[in-house]
MOPAC internal coordinates of N, CA, C and O (Angstrom, degrees):
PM7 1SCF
backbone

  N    0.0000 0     0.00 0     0.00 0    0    0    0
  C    1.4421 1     0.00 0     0.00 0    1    0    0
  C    1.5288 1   108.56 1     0.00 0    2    1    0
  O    1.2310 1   116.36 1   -39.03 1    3    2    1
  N    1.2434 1   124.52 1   140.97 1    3    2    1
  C    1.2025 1   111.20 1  -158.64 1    5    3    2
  C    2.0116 1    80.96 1  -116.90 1    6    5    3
  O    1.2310 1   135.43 1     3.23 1    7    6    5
  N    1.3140 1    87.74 1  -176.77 1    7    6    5
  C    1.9440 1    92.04 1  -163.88 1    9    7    6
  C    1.7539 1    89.45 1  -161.11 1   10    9    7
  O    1.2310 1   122.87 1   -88.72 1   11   10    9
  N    1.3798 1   112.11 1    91.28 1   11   10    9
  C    1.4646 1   119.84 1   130.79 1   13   11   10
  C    1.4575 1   142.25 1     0.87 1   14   13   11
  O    1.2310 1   114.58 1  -112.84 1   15   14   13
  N    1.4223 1   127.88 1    67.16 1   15   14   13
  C    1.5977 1   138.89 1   163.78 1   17   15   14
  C    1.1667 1   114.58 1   -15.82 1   18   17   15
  O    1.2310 1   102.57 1   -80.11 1   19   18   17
  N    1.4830 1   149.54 1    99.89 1   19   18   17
  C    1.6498 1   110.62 1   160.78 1   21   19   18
  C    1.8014 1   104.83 1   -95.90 1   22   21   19
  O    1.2310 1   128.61 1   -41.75 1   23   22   21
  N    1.0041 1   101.01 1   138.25 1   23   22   21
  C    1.4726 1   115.52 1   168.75 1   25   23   22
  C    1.4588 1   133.79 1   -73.06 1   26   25   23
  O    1.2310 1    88.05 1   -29.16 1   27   26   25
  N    1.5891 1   168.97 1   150.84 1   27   26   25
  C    1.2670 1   142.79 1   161.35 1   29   27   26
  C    1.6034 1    84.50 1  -130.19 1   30   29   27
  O    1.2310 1   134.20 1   -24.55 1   31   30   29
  N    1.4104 1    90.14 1   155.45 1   31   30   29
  C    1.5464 1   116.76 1   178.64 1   33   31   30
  C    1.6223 1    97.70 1   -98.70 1   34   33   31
  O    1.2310 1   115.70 1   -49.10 1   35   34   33
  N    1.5194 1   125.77 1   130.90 1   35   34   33
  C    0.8078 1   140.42 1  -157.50 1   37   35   34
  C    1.3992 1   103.05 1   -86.37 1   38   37   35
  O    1.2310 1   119.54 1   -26.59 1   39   38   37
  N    1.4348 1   118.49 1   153.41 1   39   38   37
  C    1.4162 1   126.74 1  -155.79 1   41   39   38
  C    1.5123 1   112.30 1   -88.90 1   42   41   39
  O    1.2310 1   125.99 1   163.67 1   43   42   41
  N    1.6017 1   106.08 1   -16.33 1   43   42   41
  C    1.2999 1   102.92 1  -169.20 1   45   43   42
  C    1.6991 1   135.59 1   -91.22 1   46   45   43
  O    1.2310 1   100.44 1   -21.86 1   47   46   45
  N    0.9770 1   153.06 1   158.14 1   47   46   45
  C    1.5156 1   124.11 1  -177.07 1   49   47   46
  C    1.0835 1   132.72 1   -75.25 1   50   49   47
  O    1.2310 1   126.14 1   -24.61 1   51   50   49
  N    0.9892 1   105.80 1   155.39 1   51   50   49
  C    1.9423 1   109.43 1  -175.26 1   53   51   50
  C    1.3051 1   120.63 1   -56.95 1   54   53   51
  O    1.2310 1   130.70 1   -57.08 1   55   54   53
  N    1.3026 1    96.96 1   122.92 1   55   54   53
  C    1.8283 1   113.88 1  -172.06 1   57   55   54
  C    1.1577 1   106.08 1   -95.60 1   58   57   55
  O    1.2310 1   103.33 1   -55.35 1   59   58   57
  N    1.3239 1   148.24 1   124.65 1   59   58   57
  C    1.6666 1   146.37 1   164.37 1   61   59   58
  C    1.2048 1    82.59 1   -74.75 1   62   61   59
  O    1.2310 1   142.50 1   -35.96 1   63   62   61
  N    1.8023 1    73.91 1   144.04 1   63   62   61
  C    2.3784 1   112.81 1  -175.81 1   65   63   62
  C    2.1270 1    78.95 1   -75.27 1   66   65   63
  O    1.2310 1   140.62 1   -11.46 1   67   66   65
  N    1.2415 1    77.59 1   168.54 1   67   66   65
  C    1.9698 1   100.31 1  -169.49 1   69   67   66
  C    1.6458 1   101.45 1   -73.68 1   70   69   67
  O    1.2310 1   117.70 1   -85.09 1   71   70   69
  N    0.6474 1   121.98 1    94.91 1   71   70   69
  C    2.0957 1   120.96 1   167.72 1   73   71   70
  C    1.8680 1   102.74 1   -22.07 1   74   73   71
  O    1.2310 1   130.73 1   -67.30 1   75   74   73
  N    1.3241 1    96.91 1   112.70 1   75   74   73
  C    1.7799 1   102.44 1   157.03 1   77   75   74
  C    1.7958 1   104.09 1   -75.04 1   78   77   75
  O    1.2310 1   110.50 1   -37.26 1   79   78   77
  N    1.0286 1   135.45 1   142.74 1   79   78   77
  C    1.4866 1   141.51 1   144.98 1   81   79   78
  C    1.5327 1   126.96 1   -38.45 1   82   81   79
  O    1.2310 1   130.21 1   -89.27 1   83   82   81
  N    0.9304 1    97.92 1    90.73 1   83   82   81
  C    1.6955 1    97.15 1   172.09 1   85   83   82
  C    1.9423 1   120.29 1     2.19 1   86   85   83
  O    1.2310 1   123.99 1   -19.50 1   87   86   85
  N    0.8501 1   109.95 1   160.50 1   87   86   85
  C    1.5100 1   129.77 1   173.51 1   89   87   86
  C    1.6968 1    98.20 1   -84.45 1   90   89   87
  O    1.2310 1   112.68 1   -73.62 1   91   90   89
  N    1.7174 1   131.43 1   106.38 1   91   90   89
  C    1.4707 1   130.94 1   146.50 1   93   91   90
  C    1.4721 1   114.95 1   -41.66 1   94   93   91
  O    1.2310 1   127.80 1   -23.57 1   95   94   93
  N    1.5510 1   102.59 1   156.43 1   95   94   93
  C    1.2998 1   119.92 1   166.06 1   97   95   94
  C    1.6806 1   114.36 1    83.55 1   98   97   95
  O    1.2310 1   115.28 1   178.33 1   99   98   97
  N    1.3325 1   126.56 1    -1.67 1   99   98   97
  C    0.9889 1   105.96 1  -173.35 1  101   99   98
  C    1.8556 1   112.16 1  -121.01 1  102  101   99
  O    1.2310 1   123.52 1   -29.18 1  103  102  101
  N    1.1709 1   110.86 1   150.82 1  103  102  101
  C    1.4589 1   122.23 1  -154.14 1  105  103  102
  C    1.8692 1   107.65 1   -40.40 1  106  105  103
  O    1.2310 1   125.44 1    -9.12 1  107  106  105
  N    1.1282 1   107.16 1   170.88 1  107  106  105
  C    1.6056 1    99.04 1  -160.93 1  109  107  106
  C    1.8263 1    92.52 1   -91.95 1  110  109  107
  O    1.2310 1   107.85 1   170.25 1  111  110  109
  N    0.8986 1   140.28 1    -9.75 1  111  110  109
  C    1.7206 1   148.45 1  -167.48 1  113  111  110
  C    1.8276 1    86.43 1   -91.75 1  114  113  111
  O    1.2310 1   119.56 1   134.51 1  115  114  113
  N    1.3963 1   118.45 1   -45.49 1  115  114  113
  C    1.6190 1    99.78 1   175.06 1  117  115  114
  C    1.6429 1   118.77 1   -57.40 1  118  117  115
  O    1.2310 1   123.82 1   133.11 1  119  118  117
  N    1.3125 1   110.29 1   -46.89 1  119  118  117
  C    1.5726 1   124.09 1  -178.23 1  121  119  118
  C    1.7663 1   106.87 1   -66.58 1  122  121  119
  O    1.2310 1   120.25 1   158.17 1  123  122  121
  N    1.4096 1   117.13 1   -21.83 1  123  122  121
  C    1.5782 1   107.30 1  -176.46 1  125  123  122
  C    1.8180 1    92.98 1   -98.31 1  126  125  123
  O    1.2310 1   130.73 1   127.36 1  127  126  125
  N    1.0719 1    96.90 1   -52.64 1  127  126  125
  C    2.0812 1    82.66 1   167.25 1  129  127  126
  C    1.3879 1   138.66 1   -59.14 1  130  129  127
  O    1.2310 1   127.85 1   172.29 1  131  130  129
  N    1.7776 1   102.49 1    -7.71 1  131  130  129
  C    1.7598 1   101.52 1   174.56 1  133  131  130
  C    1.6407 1    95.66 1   -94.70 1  134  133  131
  O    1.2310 1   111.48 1   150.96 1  135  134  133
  N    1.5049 1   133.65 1   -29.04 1  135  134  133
  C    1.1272 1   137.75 1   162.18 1  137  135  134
  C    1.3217 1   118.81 1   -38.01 1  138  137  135
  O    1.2310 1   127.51 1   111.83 1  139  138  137
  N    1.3485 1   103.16 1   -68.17 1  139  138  137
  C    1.7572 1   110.11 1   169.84 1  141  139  138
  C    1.3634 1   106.68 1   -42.96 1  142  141  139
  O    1.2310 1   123.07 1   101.92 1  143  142  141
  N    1.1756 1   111.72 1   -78.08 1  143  142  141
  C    1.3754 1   119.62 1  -164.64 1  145  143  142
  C    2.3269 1   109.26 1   -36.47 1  146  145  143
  O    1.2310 1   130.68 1   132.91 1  147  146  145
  N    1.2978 1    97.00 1   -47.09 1  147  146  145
  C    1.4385 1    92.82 1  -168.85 1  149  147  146
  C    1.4200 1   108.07 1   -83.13 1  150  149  147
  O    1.2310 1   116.96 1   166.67 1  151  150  149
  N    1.3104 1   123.40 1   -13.33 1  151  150  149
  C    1.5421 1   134.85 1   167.11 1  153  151  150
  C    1.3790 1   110.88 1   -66.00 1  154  153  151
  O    1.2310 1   117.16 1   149.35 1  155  154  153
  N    1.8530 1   123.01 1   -30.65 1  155  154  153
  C    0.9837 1   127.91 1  -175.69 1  157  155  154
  C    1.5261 1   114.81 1   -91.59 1  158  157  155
  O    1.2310 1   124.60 1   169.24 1  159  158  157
  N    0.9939 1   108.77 1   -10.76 1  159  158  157
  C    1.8931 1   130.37 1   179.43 1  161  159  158
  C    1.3167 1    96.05 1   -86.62 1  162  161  159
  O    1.2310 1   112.75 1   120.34 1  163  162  161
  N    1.4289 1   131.30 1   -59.66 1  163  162  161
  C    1.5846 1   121.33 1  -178.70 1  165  163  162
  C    1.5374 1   117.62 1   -65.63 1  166  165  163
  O    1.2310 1   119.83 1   165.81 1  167  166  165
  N    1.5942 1   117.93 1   -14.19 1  167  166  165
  C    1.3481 1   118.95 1  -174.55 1  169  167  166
  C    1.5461 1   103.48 1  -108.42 1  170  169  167
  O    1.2310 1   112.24 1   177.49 1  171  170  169
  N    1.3532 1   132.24 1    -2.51 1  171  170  169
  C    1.2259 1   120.97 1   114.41 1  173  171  170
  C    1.1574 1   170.43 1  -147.96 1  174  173  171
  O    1.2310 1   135.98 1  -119.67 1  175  174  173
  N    1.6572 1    86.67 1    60.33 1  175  174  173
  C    1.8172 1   100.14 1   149.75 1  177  175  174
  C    1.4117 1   114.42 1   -93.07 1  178  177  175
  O    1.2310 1   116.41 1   147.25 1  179  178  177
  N    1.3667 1   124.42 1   -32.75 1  179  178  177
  C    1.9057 1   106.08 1   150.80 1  181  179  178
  C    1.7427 1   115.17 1   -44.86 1  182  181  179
  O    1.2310 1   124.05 1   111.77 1  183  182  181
  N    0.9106 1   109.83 1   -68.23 1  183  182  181
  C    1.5883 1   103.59 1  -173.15 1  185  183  182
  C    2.0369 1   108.34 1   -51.08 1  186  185  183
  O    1.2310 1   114.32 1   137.58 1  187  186  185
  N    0.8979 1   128.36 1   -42.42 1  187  186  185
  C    1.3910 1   128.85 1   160.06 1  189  187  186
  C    1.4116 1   104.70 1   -40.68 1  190  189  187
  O    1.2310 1   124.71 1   127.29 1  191  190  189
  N    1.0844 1   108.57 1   -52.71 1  191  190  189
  C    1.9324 1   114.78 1  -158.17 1  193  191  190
  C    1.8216 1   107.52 1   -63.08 1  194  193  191
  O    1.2310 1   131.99 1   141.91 1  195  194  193
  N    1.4513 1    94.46 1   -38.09 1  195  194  193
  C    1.4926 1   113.45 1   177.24 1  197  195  194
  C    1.5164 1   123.87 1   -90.43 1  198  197  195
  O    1.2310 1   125.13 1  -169.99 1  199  198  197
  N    1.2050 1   107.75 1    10.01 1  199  198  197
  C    1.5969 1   112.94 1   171.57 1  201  199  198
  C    1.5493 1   115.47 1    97.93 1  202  201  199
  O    1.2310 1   112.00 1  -159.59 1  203  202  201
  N    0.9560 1   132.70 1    20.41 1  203  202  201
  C    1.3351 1   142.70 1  -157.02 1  205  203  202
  C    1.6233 1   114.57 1  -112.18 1  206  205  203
  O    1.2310 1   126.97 1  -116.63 1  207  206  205
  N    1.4937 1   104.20 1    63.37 1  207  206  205
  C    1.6746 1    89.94 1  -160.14 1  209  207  206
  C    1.6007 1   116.29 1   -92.50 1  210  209  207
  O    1.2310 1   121.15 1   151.33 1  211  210  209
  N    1.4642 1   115.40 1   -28.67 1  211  210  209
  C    1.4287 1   135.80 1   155.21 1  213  211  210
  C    1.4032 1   130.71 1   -44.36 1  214  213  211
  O    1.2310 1   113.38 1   -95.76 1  215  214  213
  N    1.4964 1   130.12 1    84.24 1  215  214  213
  C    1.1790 1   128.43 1  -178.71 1  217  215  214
  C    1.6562 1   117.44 1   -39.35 1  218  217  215
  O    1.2310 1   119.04 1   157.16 1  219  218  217
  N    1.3456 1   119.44 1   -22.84 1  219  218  217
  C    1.7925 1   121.57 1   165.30 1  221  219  218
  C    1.5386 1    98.32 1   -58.63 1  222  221  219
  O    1.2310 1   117.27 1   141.24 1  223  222  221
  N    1.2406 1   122.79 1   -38.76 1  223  222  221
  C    1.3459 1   113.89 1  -163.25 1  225  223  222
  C    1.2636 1   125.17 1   -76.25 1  226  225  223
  O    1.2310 1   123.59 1   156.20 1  227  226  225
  N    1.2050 1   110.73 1   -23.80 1  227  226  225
  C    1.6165 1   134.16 1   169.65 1  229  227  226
  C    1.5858 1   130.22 1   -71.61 1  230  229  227
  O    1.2310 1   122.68 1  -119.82 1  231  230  229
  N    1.6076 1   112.47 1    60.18 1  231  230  229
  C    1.5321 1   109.49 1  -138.61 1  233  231  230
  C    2.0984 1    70.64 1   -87.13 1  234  233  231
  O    1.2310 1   132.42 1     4.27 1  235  234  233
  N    1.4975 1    93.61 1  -175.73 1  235  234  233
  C    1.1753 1   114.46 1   161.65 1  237  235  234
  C    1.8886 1   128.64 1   -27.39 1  238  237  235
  O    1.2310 1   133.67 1   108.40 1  239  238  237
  N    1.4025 1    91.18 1   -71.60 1  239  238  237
  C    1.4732 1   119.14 1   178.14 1  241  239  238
  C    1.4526 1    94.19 1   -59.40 1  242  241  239
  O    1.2310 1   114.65 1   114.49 1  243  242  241
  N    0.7765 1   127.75 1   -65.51 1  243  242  241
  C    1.7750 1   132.42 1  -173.33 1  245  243  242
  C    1.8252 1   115.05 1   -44.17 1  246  245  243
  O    1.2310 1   136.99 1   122.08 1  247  246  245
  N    1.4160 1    84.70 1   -57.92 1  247  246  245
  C    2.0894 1    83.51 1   166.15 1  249  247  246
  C    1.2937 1    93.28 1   -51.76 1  250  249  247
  O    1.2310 1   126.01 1    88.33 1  251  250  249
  N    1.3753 1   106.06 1   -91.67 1  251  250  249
  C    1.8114 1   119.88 1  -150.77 1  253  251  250
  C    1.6581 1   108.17 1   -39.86 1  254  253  251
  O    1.2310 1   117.54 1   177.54 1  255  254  253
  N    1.5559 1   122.30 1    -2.46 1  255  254  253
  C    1.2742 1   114.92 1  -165.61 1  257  255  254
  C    2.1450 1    89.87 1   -93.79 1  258  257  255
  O    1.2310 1   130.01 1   135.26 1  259  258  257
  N    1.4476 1    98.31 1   -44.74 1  259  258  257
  C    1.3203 1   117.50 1  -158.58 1  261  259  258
  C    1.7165 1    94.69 1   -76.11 1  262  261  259
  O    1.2310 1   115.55 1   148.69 1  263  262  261
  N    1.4871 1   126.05 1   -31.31 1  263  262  261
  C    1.3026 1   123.32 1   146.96 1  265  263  262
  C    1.3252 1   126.43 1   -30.42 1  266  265  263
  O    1.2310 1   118.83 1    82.97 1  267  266  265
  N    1.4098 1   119.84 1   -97.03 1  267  266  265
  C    2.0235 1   128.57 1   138.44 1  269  267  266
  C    1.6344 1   104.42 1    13.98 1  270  269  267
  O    1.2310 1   119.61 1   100.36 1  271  270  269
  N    1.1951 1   118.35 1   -79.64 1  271  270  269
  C    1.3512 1   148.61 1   167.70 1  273  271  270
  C    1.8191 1    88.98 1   -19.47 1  274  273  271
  O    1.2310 1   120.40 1    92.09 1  275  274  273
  N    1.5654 1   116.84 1   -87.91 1  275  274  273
  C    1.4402 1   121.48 1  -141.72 1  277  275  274
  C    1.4908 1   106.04 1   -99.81 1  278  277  275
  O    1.2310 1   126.80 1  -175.59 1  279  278  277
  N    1.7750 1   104.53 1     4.41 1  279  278  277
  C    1.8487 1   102.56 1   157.56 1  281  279  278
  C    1.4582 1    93.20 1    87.74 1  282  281  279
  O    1.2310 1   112.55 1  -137.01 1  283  282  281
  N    1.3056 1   131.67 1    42.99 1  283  282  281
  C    1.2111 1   150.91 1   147.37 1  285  283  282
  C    1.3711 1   153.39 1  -116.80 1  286  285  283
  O    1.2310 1   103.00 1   -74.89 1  287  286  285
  N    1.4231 1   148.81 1   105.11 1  287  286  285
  C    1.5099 1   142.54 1  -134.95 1  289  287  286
  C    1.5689 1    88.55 1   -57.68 1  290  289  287
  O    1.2310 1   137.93 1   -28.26 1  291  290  289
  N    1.4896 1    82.86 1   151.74 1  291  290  289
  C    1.6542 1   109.54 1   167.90 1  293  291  290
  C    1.4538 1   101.67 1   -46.13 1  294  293  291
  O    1.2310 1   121.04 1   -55.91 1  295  294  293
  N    1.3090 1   115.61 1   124.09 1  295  294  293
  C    2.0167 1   105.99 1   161.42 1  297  295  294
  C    1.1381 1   114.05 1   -75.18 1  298  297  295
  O    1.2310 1   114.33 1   -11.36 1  299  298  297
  N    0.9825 1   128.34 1   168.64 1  299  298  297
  C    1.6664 1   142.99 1   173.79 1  301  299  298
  C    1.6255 1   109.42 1  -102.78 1  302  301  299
  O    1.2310 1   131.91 1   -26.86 1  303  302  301
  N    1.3879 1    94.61 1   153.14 1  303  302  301
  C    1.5206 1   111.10 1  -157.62 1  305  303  302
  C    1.8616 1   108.95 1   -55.25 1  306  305  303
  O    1.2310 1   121.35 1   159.19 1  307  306  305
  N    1.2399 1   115.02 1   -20.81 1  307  306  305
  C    1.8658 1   121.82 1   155.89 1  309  307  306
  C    1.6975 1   103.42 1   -65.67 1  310  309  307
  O    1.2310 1   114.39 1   141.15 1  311  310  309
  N    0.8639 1   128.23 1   -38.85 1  311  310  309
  C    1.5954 1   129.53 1  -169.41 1  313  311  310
  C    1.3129 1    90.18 1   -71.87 1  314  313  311
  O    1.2310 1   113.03 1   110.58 1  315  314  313
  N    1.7457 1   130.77 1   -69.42 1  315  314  313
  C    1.0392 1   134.64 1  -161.86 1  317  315  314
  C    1.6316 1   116.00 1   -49.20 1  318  317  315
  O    1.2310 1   125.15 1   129.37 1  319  318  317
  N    1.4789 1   107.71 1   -50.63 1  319  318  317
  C    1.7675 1   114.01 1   164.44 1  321  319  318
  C    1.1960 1   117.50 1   -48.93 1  322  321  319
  O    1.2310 1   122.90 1   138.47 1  323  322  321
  N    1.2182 1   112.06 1   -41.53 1  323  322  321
  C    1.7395 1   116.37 1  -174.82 1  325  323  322
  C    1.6295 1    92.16 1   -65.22 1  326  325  323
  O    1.2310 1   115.96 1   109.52 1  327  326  325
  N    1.0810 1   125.28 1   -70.48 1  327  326  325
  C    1.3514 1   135.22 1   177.24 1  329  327  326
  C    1.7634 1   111.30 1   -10.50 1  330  329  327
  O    1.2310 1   135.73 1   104.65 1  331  330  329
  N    1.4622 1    87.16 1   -75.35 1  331  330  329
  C    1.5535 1   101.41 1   175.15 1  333  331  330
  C    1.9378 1   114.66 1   -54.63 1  334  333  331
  O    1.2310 1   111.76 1   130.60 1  335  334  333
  N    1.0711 1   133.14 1   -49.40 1  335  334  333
  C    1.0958 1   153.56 1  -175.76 1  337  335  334
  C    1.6217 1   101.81 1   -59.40 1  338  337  335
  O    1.2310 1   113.56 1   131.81 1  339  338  337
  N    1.3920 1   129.78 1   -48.19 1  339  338  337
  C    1.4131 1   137.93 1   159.83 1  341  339  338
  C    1.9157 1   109.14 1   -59.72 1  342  341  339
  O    1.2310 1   121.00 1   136.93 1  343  342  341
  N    0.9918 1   115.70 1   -43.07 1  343  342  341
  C    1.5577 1   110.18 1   172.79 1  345  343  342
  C    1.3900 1   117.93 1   -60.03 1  346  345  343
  O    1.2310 1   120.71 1   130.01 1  347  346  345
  N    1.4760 1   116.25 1   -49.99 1  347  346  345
  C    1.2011 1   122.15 1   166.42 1  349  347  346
  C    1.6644 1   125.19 1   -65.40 1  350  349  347
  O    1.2310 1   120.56 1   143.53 1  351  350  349
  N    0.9889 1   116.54 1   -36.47 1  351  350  349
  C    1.5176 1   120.86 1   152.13 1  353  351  350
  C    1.8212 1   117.62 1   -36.19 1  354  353  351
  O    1.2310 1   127.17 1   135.86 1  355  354  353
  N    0.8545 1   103.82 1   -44.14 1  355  354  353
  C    1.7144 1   121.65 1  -155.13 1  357  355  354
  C    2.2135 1    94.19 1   -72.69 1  358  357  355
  O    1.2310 1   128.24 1   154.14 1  359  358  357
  N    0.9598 1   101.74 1   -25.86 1  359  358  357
  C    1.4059 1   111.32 1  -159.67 1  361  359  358
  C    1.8748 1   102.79 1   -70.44 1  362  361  359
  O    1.2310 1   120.10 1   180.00 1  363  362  361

């Protein structure tokens, strides 16, 4: 007979896991592209979260607004493509 788990989602708010320190030694264009890159992962899974599933829909103003929004610097217009380029991925 099998018997059903129920699970509850815990009441409290979301805690970010503890930051490990980067990897030394490696050129400074690796460390500004893993930056980009994970700046561009949080800007869009906010824009997902908020209805935004169409890379047309995701103009400039719209990231950098939804940035503002989640307590993060404006991205730059490479962030913003990446942005868009991850939405369209997702599909």
């Amino acid at each position: 007979m099998a018997v059903a788990a129920l699970t509850t989602l815990p009441l409290e708010p979301f805690k970010p896991l503890r930051k490990k320190p980067l990897p030394a030694g490696r050129p400074r264009e690796w460390y500004v592209s893993h930056n980009r890159r994970l700046k561009a992962m949080r800007l869009a899974i906010a824009l997902l979260d908020s209805g935004v599933y169409h890379p047309s829909k995701a103009d400039n103003e719209t990231i950098r607004s939804t940035a503002e929004r989640i307590g993060i610097h404006p991205p730059s217009d490479i962030t913003c493509r990446m942005v868009r380029a991850l939405i369209h991925s997702s599909r």
